[in-house]
C-alpha positions as CSV (number, residue, x, y, z in Angstrom):
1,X,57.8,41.0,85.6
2,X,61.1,42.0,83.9
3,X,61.0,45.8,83.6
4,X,63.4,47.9,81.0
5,X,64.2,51.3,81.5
6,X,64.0,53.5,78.8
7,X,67.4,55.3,78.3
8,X,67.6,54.0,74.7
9,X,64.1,54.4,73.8
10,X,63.9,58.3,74.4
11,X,65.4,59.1,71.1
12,X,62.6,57.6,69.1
13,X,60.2,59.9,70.4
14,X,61.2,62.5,68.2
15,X,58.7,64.9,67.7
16,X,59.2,68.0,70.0
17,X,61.8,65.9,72.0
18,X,64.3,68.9,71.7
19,X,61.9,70.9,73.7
20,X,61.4,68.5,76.6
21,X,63.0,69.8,80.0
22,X,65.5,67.6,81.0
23,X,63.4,67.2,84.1
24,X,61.1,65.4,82.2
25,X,63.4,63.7,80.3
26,X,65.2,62.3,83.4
27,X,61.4,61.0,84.4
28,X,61.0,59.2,81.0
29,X,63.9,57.6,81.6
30,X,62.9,56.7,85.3
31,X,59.6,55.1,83.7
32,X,60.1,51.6,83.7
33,X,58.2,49.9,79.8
34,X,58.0,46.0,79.7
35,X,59.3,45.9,76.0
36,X,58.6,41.9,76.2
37,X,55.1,42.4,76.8
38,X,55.0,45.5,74.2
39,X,56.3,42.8,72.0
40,X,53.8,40.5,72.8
41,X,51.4,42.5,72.1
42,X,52.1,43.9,69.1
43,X,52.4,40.5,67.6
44,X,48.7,39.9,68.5
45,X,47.5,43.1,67.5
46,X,49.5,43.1,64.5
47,X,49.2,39.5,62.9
48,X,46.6,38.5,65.0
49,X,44.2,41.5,64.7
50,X,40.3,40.5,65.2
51,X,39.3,44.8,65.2
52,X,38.0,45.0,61.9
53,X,35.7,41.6,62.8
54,X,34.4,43.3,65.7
55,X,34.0,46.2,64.3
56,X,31.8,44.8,61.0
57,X,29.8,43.1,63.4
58,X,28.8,45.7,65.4
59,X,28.0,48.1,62.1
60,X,27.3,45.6,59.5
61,X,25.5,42.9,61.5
62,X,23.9,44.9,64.2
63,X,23.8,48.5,62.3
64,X,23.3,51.7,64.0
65,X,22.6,52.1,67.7
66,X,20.7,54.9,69.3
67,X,20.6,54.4,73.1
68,X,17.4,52.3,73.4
69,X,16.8,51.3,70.5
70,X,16.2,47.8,69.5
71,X,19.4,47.6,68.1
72,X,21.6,49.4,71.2
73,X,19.8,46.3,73.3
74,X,21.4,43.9,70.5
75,X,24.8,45.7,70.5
76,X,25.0,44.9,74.5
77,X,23.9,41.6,74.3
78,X,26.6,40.9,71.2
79,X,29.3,42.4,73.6
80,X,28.3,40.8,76.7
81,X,29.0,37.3,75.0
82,X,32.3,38.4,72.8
83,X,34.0,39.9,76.3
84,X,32.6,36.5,78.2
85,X,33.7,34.1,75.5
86,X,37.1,36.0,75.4
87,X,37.6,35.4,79.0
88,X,36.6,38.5,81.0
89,X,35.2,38.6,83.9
90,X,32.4,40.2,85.9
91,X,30.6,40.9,82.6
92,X,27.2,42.8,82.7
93,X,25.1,45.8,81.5
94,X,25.4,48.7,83.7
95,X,21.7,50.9,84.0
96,X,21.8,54.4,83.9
97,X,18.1,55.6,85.3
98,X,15.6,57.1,83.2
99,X,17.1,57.8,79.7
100,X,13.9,58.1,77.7
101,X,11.8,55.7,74.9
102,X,13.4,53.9,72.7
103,X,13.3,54.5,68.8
104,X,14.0,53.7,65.5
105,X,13.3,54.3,61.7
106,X,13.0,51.9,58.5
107,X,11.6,54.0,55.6
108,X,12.4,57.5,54.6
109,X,10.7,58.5,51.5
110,X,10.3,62.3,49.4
111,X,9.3,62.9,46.4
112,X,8.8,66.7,44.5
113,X,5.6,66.4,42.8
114,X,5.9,70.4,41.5
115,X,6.9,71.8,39.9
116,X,8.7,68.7,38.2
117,X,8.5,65.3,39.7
118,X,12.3,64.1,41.5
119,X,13.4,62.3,44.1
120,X,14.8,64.4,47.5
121,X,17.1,62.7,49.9
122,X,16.0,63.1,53.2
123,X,16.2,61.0,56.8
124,X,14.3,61.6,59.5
125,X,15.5,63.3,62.9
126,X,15.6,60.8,66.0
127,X,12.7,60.6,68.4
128,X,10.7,62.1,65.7
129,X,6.8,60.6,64.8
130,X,6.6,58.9,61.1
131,X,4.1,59.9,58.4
132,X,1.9,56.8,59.0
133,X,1.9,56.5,55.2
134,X,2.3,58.5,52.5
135,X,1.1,62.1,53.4
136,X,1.3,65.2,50.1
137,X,1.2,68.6,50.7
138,X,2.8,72.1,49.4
139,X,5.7,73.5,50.8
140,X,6.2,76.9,52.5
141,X,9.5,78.1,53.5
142,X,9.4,79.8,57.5
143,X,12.7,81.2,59.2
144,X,11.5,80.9,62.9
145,X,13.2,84.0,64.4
146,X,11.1,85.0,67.4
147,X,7.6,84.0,68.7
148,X,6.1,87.0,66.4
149,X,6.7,84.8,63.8
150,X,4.6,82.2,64.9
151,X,1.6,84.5,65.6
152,X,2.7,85.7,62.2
153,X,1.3,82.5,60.6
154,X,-1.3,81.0,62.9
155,X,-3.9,79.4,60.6
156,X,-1.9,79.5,58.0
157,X,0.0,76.1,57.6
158,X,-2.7,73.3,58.0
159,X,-1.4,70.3,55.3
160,X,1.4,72.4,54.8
161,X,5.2,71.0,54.9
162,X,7.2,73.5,56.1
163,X,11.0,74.1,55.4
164,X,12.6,75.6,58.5
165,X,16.0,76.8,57.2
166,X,16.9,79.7,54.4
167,X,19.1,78.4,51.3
168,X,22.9,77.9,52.0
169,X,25.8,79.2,49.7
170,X,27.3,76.1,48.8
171,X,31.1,76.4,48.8
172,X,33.2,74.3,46.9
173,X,36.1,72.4,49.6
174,X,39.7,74.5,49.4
175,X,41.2,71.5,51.7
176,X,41.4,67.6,51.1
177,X,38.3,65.4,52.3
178,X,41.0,62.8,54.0
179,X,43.7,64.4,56.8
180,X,46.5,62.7,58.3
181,X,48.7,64.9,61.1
182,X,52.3,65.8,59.8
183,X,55.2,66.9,61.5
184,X,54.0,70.7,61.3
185,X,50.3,69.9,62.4
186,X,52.1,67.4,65.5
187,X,54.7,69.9,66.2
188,X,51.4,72.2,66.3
189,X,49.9,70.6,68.8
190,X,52.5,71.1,71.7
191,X,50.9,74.3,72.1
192,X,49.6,75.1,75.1
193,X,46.7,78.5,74.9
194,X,46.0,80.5,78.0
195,X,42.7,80.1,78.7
196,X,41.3,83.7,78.6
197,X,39.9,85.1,81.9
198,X,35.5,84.7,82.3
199,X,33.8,85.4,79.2
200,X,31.9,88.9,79.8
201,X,29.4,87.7,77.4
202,X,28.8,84.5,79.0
203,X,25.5,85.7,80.8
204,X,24.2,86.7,77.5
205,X,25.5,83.6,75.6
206,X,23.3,81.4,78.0
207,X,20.6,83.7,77.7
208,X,20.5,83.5,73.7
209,X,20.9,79.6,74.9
210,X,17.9,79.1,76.3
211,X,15.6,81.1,74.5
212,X,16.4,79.5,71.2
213,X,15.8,76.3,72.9
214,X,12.5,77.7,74.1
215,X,11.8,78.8,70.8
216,X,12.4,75.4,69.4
217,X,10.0,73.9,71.5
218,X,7.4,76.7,70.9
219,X,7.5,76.3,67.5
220,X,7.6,72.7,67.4
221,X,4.1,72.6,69.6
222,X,2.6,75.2,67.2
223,X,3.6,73.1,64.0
224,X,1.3,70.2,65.6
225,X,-1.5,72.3,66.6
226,X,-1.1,73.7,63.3
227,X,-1.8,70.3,61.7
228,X,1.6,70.5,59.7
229,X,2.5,67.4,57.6
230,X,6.2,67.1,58.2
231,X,8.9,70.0,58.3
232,X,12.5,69.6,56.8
233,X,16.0,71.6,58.2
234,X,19.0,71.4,55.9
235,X,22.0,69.4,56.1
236,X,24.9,71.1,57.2
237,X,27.4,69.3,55.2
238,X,27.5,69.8,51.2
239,X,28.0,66.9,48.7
240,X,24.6,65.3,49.1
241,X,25.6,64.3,52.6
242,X,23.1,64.3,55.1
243,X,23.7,65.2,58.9
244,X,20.5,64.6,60.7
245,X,20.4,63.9,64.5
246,X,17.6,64.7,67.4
247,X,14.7,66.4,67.0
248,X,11.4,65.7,69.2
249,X,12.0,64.6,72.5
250,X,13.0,60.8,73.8
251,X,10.9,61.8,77.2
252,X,7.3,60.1,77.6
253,X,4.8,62.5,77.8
254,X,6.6,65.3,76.4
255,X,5.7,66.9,72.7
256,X,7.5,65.0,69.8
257,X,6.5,67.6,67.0
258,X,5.4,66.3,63.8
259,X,8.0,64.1,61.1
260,X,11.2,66.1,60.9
261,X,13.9,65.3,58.4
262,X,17.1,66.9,57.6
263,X,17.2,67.1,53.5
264,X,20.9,67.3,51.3
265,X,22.0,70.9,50.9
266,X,21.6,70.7,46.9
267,X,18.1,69.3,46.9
268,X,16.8,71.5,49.6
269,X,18.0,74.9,47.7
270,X,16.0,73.9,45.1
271,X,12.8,73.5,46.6
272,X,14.0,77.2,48.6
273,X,14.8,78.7,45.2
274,X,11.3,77.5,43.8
275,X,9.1,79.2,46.5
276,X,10.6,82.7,46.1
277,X,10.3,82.4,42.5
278,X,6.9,81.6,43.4
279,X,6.1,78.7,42.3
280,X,4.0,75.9,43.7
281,X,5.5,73.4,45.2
282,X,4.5,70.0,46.1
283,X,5.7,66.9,48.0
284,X,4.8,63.5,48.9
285,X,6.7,62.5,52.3
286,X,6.6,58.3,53.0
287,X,8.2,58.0,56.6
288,X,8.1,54.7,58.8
289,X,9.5,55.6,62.1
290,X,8.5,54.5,65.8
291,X,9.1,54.8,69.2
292,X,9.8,51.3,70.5
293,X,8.6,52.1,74.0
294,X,5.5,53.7,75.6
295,X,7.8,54.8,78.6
296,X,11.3,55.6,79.3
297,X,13.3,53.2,80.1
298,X,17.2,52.5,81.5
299,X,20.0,53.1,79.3
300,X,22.7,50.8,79.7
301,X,26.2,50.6,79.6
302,X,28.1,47.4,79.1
303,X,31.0,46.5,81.3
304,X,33.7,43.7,81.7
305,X,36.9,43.5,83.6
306,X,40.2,41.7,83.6
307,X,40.7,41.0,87.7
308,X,44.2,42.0,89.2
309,X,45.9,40.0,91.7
310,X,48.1,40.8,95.1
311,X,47.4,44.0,97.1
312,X,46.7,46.2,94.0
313,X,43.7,44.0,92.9
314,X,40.9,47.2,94.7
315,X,42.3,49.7,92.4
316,X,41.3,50.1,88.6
317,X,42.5,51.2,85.3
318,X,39.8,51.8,83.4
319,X,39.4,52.0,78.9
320,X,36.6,52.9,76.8
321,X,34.6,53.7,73.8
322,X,30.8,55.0,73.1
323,X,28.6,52.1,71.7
324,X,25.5,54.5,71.2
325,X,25.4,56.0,67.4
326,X,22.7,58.2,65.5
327,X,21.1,56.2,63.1
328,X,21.5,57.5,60.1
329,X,25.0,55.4,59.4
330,X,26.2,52.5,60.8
331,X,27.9,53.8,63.6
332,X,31.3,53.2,62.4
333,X,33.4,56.1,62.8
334,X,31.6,57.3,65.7
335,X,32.0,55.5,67.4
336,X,31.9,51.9,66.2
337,X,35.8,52.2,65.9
338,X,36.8,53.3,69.1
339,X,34.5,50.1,70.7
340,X,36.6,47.7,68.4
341,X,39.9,49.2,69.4
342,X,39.1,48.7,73.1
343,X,37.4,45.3,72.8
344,X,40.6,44.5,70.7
345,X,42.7,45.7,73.4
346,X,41.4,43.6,76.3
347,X,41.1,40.9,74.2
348,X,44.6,40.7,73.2
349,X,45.3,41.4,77.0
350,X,43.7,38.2,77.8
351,X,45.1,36.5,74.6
352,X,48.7,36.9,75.9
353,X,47.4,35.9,79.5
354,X,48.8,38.7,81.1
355,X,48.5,38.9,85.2
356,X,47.7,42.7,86.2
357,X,48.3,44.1,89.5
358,X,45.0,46.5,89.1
359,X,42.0,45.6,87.7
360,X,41.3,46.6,83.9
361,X,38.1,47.5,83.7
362,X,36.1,47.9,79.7
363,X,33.3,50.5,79.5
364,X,31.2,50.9,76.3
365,X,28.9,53.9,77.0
366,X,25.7,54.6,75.7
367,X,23.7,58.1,75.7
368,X,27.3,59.6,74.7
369,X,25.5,61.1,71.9
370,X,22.8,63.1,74.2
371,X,26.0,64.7,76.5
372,X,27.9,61.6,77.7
373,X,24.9,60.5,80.2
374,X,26.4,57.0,80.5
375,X,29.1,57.6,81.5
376,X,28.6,60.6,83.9
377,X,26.1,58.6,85.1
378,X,28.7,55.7,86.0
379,X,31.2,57.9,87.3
380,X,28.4,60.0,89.6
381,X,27.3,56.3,91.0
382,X,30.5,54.9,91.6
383,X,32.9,57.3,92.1
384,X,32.3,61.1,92.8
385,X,29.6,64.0,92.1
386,X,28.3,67.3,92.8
387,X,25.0,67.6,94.1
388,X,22.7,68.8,92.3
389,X,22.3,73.2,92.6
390,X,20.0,75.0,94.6
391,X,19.6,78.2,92.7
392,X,16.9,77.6,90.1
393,X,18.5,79.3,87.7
394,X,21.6,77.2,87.9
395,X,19.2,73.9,87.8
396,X,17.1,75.1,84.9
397,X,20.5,74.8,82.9
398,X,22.1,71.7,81.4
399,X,24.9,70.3,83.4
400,X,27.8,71.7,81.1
401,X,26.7,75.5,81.3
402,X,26.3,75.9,85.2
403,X,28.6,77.3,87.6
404,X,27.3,76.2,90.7
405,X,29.0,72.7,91.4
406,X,28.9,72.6,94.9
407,X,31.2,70.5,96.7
408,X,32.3,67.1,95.2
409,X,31.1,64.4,97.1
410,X,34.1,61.2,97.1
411,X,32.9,57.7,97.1
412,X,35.2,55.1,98.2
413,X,36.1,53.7,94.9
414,X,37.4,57.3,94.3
415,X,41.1,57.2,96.2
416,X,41.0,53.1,94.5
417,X,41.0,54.4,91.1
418,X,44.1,55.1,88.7
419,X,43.0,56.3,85.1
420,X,40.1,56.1,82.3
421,X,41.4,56.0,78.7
422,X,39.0,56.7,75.7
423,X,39.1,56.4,72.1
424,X,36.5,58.8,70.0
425,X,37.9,60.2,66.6
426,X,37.1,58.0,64.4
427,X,39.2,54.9,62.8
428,X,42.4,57.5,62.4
429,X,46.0,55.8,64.0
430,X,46.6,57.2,67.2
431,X,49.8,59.6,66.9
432,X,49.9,60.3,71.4
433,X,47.9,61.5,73.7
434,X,46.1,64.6,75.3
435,X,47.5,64.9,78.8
436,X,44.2,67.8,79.9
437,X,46.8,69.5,81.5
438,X,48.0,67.1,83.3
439,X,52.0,67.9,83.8
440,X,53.2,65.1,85.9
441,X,51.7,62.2,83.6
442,X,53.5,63.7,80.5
443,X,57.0,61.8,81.1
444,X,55.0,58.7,81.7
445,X,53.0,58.9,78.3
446,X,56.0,59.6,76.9
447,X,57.7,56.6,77.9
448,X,54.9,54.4,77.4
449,X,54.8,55.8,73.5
450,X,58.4,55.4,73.0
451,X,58.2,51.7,72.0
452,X,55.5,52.6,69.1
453,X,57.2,55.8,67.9
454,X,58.1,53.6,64.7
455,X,54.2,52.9,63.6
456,X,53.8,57.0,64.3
457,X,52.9,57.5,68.1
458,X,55.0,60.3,68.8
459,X,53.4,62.9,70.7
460,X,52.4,63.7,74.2
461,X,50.4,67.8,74.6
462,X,49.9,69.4,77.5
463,X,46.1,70.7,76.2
464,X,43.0,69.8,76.8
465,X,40.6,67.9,74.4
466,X,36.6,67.8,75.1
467,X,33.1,66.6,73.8
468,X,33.4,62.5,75.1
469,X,33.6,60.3,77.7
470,X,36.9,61.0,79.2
471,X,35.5,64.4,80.4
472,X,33.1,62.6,82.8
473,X,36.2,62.0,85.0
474,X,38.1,64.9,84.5
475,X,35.2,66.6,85.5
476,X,35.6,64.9,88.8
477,X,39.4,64.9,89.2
478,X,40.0,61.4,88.1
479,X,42.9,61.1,85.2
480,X,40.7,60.7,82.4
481,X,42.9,60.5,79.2
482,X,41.8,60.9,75.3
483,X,44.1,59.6,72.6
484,X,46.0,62.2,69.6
485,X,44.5,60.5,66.0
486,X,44.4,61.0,62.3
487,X,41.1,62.9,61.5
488,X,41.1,60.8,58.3
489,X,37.6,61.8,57.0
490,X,35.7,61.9,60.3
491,X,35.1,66.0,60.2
492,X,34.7,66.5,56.4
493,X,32.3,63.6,55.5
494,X,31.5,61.0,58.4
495,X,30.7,62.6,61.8
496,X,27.3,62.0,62.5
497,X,26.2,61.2,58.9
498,X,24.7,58.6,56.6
499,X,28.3,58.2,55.5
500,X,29.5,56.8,58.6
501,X,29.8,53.1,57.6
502,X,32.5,50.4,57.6
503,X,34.0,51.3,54.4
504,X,35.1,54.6,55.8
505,X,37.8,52.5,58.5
506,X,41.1,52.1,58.1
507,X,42.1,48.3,59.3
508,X,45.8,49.2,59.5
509,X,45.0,52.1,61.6
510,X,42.8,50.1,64.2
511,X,45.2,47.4,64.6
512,X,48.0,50.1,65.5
513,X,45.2,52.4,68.2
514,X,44.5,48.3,69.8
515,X,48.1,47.7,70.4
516,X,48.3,51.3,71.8
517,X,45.9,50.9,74.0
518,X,46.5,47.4,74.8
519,X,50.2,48.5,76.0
520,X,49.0,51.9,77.7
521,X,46.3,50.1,79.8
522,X,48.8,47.4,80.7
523,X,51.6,49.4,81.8
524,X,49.3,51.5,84.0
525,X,48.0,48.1,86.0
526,X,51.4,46.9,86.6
527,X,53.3,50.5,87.5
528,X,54.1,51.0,91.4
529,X,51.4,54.1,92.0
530,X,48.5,54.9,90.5
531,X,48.7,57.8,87.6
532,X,49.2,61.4,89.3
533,X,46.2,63.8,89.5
534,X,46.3,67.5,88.3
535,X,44.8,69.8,91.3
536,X,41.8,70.2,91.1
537,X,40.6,74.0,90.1
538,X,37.4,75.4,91.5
């Protein structure tokens, strides 16, 4: 391989470059960047793209993907046979144990009968029961508080539909729907907070946790034995979108509650506003949903690898992207986008024929959506874990709010691997990368960026970023890296929403993350060690 140092290339990384120490400025230079191959592979990626084909198969042909659903098990056959006829190697579906049933929906139907006849938008809640036909009752409005108010309204609500949430204020947007990072809002970023010492609230926080999720399920057992019709929460977002995830359970044998939608802000109010006037109101609710298993099932992941050659062939460099969606959208944004970058990106690899030292190694999760459960899953079987606590009290809590790790327990494959990156904000460029405070990698990423400085990869930050997959290996110690990107529209309208279809992606923007990405993975195969580690902090 003919390597390049990067003296010349510094200067086009130019946002916060006056800041860097000259230590790390000395190591960017050190960094050798294989500006043939970055060349190469932007002239794939660039005039040669195939994302946004990938990407409107996977929304527009396939549609959304719950894990287990019918159409998740057709979004990992559909990758298996693009990564194979691309090339890769050692392609299969990797099974997580136990996710739960599988389900999906095809008909979501409300009308308001009375006071005036109009059609509401609402979709149902995931792993919720349909209305097996058309089902009319009135509606009562109940703000679930505390288990008083369920004895409160015991034999009260049989054929009711109940409306769960009060009315919301809408407020009319003082910021634009579509963001794009500046210098100010980059420049921004290099901020590093102190993390403030141990919340002294934290007991009580998890406390107020877990008995709102008791009450949940309380009240969702009482609206069945109650022989309630269908109950309706409001959307959080304004603008007749609708954000409408999980409700019921995806466990066999546990209670699923009755049909739950989530119902646009602006016609909810209404039928809020009607009650306390006191008038009667009526609704017909049509919902054909199912659960596509009797009992739970394996999730699975989908995986594929580009072999390395020579000594370094053991170690790995890992990318990837959440395939699992809700289902209320295609998928697109979250996170159809980040699967098309990475499938882009080892296809372009392969395009190009390059000859890694590592392996590269593709992951598209599923159960990202339910707390990254694929890929914790992966990482717990094949690289490192905690056992599982002792103290009840620790076990009773989910994963992310206990204390008590225990000591990590190191496969094999743990000293053999070199870094995981992800891609999860939507179809936004990517502008750098979150180093999760991990010092000694920053001169690399800033050397590997250089060369793309020009299509607006500029930054490298010190913080920490959360809430997807690369956190399942940070978790563990392993370098797990999550790219800097454009929000676009992906917090105002798209996340988690009806909205988020194909139309929302940028093209331009996908074909600048694949070359990225394509580069960054490369670059860390071929370098002479594996990426550094931050220490780990108990």
């Amino acid at each position: 391989m003919k390597q390049y140092l990067l003296a010349a290339a510094v200067a086009l990384a130019t946002v916060g470059s006056a800041a860097q120490p000259a230590v790390a400025l000395a190591a960017q230079r050190a960094e050798p960047v294989d500006l043939d191959m970055v060349s190469r592979i932007r002239q794939e990626a660039f005039h040669h793209s195939q994302v946004m084909q990938t990407l409107a198969e996977l929304t527009e042909d396939i549609g959304p993907r719950l894990t287990n659903s019918p159409n998740m098990d057709k979004a990992n056959a559909w990758a298996r046979t693009k990564l194979s006829a691309w090339g890769l190697s050692n392609v299969h579906d990797d099974a997580f144990a136990d996710f739960g049933r599988g389900w999906e929906f095809s008909k979501a139907k409300v009308e308001l009968l009375a006071p005036r006849a109009l059609p509401l938008f609402a979709l149902p809640k995931a792993w919720t029961p349909g209305t097996s036909g058309p089902v009319e009752g009135e509606a009562i409005a109940i703000d679930f508080k505390s288990k008083a108010d369920i004895e409160k309204h015991k034999g009260q609500l049989r054929g009711k539909i109940v409306f769960l949430d009060p009315e919301r204020e809408y407020k009319p947007g003082t910021e634009p729907d579509f963001h794009r990072h500046d210098e100010a809002t980059l420049e921004g970023l290099q901020e590093f907070s102190v993390p403030a010492d141990r919340d002294a609230d934290r007991d009580k926080r998890i406390k107020q946790y877990m008995e709102r999720r008791e009450l949940a399920e309380e009240v969702r057992k009482f609206l069945v034995e109650e022989g309630v019709l269908a109950s309706f929460s409001i959307s959080d977002r304004d603008n007749g979108i609708v954000r409408s995830t999980g409700g019921g359970s995806r466990k066999a044998g546990e209670p699923v509650g009755v049909p739950e939608l989530g119902m646009i802000a602006e016609h909810y109010n209404q039928v809020i506003r009607a009650l306390e006037n006191g008038e009667t109101v009526r609704l017909r609710v049509d919902v054909d949903s199912r659960f596509t298993t009797d009992e739970d099932r394996d999730g699975y992941n989908t995986i594929a690898e580009i072999p390395g050659s020579g000594p370094k062939a053991s170690e790995v460099v890992m990318l990837g992207a959440h395939m699992d969606s809700w289902h209320t959208g295609t998928g697109a944004a979250d996170n159809g986008a980040g699967v098309a970058v990475m499938m882009e990106a080892v296809r372009i690899l392969k395009k190009i024929g390059v000859k890694p030292r590592r392996t590269i190694r593709i992951a598209l999760w599923s159960g990202e959506e339910q707390g990254l459960i694929g890929s914790a899953d992966y990482v717990a079987r094949t690289f490192a874990s905690y056992p599982e606590p002792t103290d009840p009290a620790q076990k009773a809590l989910p994963s992310f709010l206990r204390e008590d790790h225990g000591t990590l327990q190191r496969k094999p494959a743990y000293d053999r691997f070199s870094a995981y990156f992800n891609l999860d904000n939507g179809s936004g460029k990517i502008r750098g990368v979150y180093a999760q405070e991990n010092l000694a990698a920053m001169p690399i990423f800033e050397a590997w960026m250089a060369p793309f400085a020009d299509v607006g990869a500029t930054v490298v930050v010190s913080r920490n970023t959360g809430s997807t997959d690369h956190i399942s290996f940070d978790r563990v110690g392993l370098p797990g890296f999550q790219f800097v990107q454009d929000r676009l529209d992906y917090g105002t309208n798209v996340h988690h929403t009806n909205l988020d279809t194909y139309d929302h992606a940028s093209a331009q923007d996908l074909k600048q993350a694949a070359a990225i990405v394509a580069s960054v993975v490369y670059h860390a195969a071929m370098r002479d060690q594996k990426m550094p580690r931050k220490a780990m902090v108990d």
